[in-house]
C-alpha positions as CSV (number, residue, x, y, z in Angstrom):
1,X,119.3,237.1,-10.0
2,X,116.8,233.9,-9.9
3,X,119.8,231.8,-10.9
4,X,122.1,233.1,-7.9
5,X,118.9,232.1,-5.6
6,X,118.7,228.8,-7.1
7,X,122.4,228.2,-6.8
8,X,122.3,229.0,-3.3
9,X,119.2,227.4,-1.9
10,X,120.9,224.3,-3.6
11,X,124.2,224.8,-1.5
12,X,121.8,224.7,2.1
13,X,120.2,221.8,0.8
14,X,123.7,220.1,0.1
15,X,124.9,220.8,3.3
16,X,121.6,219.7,5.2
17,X,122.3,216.4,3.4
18,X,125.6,215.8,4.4
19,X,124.8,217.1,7.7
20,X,122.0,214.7,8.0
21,X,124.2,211.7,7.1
22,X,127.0,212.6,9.0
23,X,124.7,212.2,12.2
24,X,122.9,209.1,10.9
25,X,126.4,208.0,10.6
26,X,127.0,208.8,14.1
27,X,124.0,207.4,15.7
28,X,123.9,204.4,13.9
29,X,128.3,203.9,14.8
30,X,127.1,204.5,18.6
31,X,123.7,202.5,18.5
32,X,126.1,199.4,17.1
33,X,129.1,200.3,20.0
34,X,126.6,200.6,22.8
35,X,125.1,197.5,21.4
36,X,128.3,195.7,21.2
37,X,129.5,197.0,24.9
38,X,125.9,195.9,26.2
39,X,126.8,192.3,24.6
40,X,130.1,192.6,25.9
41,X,129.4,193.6,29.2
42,X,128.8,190.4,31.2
43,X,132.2,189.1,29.7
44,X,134.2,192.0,30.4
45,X,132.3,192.5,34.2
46,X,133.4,188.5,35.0
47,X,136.7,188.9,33.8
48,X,137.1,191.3,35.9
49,X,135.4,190.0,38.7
50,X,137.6,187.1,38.1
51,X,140.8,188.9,38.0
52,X,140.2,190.5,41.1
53,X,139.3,187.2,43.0
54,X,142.5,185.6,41.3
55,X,144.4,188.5,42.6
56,X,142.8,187.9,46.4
57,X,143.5,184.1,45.7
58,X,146.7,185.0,45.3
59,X,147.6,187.3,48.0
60,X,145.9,184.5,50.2
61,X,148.2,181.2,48.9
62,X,151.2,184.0,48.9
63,X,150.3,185.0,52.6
64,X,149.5,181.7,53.7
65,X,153.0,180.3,51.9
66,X,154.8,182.5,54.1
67,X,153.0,181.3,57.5
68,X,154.1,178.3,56.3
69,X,157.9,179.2,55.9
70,X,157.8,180.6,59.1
71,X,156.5,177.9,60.8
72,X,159.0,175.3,59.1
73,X,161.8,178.0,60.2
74,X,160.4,177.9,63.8
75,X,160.6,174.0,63.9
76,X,163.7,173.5,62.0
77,X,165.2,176.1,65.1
78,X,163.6,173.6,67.5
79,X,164.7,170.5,65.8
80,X,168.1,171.8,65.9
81,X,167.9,173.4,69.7
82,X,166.5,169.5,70.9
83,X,169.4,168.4,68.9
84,X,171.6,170.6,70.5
85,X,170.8,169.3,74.2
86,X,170.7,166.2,72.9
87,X,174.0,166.3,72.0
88,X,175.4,168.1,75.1
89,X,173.5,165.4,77.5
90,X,175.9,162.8,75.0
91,X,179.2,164.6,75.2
92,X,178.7,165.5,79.1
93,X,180.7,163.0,81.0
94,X,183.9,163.0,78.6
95,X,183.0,167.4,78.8
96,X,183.1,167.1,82.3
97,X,185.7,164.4,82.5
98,X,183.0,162.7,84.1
99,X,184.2,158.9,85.8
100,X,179.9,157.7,85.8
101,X,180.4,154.4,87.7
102,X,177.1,155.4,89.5
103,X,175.2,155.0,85.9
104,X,173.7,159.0,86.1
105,X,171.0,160.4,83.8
106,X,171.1,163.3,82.9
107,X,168.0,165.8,82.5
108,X,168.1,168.9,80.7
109,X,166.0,171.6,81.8
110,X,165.4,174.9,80.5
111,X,166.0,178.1,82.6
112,X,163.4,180.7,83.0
113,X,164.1,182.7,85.6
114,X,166.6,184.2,88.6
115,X,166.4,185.9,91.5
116,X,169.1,186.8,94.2
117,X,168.7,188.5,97.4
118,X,170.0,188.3,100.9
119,X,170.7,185.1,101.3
120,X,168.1,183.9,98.2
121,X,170.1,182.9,95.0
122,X,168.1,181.1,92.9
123,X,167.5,179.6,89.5
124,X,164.3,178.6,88.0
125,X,164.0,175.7,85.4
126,X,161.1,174.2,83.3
127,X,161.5,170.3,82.9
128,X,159.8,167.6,80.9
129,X,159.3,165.2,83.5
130,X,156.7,165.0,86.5
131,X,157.1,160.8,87.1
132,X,160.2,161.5,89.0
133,X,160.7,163.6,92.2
134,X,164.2,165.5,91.0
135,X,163.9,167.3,94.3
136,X,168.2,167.1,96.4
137,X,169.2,166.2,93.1
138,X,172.6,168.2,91.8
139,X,172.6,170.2,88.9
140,X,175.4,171.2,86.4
141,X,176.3,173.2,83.6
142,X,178.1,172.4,80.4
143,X,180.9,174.1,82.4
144,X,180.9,172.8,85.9
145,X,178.7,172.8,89.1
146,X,175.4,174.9,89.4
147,X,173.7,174.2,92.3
148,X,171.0,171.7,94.2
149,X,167.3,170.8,93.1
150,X,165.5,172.5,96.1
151,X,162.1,172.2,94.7
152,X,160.3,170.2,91.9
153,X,156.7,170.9,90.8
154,X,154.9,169.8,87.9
155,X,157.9,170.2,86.0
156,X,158.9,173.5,87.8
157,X,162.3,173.4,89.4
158,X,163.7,175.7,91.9
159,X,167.5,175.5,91.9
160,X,169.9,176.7,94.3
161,X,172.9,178.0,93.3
162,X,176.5,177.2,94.4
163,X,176.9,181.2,95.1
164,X,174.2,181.3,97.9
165,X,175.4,182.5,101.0
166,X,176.3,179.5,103.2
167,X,176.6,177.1,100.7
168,X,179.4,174.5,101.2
169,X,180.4,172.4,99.4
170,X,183.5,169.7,99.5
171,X,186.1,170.1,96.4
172,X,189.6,169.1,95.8
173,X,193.0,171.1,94.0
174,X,193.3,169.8,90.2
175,X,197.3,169.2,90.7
176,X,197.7,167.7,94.3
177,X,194.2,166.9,94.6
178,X,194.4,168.9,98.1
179,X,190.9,168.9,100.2
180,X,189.2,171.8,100.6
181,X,185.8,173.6,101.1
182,X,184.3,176.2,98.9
183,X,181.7,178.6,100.0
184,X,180.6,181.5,98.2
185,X,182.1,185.1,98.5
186,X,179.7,186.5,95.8
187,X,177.7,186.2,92.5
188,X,180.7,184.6,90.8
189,X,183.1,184.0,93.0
190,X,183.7,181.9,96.5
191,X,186.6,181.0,99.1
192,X,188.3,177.8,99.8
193,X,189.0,176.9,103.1
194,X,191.4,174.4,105.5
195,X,194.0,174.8,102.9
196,X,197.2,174.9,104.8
197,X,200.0,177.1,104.0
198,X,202.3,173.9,103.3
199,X,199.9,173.5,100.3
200,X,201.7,174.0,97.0
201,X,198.6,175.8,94.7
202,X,199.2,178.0,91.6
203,X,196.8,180.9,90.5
204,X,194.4,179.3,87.1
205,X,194.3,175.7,88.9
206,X,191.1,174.3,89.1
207,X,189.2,172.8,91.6
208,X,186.6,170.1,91.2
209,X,184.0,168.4,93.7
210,X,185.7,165.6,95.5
211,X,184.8,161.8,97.0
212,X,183.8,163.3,100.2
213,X,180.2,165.0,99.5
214,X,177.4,163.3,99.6
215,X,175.7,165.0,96.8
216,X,177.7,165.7,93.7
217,X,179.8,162.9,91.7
218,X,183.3,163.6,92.2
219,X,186.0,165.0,89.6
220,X,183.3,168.0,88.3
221,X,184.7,171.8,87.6
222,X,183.5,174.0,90.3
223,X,185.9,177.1,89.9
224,X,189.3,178.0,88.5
225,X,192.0,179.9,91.4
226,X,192.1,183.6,91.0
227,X,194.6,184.4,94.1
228,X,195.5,183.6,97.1
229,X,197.7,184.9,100.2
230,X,199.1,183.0,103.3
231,X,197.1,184.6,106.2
232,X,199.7,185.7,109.0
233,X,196.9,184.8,111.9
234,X,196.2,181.8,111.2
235,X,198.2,178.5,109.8
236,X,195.8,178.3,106.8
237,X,195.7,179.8,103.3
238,X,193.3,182.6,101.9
239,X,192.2,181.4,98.6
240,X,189.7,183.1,96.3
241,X,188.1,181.2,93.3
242,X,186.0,182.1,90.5
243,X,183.0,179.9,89.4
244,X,184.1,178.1,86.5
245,X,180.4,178.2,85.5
246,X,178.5,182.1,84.2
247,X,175.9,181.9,87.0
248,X,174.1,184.4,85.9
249,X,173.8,184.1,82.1
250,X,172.8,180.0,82.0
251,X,170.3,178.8,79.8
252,X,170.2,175.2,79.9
253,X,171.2,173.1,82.8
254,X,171.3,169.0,83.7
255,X,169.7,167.5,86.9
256,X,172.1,164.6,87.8
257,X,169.8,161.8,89.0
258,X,170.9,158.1,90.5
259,X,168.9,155.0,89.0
260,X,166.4,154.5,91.7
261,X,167.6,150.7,92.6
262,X,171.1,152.9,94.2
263,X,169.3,155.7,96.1
């Protein structure tokens, strides 16, 4: 009986001994991990600090690279609008078939505005150039005739149009080079006048501005012929044009302007 007790007192005291290591074990494992993590732990707390700021670096240079590309797309669009005008202020006159023994220059301006109204049809232009007055000065289109410089204003111009109510203007048939007068009829259209019956036309002839005004050069499009009917009153023909040029939808126009030594 003395020998079972022995036997099995010696069994707890076994098992308190590998109990007792086992957690010596484990303290002694964590004392040396915490110890390692607590030497670690600047390291590991800059590295990450690091990271992060190379991350915001990142996202910075990556956000201002694309400002960047935007602006260089912005300018390269500019560079090639300026280039654009620039090359429709050289191909003009041969455009417009335009005979330039009075030595013109011509000045692109940008439109930025237009109104209409009774009798108010107007175009509004931005211009780089304040030394001269562009004020009476004529104003085309790629396409043909626009209007008259009524206004110029620290680069401000206020146009008006061909399709004004009242607006004459002298012009000439492209085949028989007959003299007329156009004056509007509406936004886009206009009448010729004091062509006589005997007048041989056809409908898609167009008319341009002739010698005998005093403001536009001769030999520019004004309007193409849309119909016309010999008016049984009078001896005269009833002639309906449209405006060769879209009125209504410009963008860029060109003041015609004399050398000052021939004004």
């Amino acid at each position: 009986m003395k020998k079972g007790k022995r036997i099995l007192n010696f069994e707890y005291i076994f098992l308190f001994l590998v109990l007792s290591l086992s957690i010596s074990l484990v303290l002694i494992s964590n004392t040396k991990y915490s110890s390692t993590l607590y030497k670690l732990a600047p390291f590991i707390y800059n590295s990450t600090i690091s990271a992060d700021k190379r991350s915001k670096d990142k996202i910075y240079i990556d956000n201002e690279i694309v400002e960047l590309k935007k602006q260089l797309v912005s300018y390269k669009l500019k560079l090639n609008s300026l280039g654009d005008i620039i090359k429709e202020n050289k191909d003009l006159k041969s455009i417009l078939r335009l005979k330039d023994s009075l030595n013109l220059t011509y000045i692109p301006a940008k439109v930025t505005n237009y109104t209409k109204g009774s009798y108010k049809y107007k175009l509004y232009a931005k211009v780089n150039l304040d030394s001269i007055d562009l004020t009476g000065s004529p104003v085309i289109g790629l396409n043909g005739v626009v209007g008259i410089v009524k206004s110029h204003l620290e680069g401000d111009l206020s146009i008006e149009m061909i399709n004004k109510p009242g607006f004459k203007l002298s012009v000439i048939t492209q085949k028989r080079r007959y003299p007329s007068l156009s004056i509007p009829k509406n936004e886009t259209t206009g009448y010729l006048k004091e062509l006589t019956k005997t007048r041989e036309i056809a409908v898609g002839e167009t008319v341009y501005t002739s010698s005998f005004g005093t403001i536009f050069p001769k030999n520019i499009p004004v309007g193409v012929i849309k119909s016309y009917f010999d008016d049984e009153a009078t001896i005269v023909k009833n002639v309906e044009i449209s405006y060769i040029e879209n009125l209504l939808s410009l963008e860029t126009v060109f003041i015609l302007k004399k050398p000052s030594n021939t004004e």
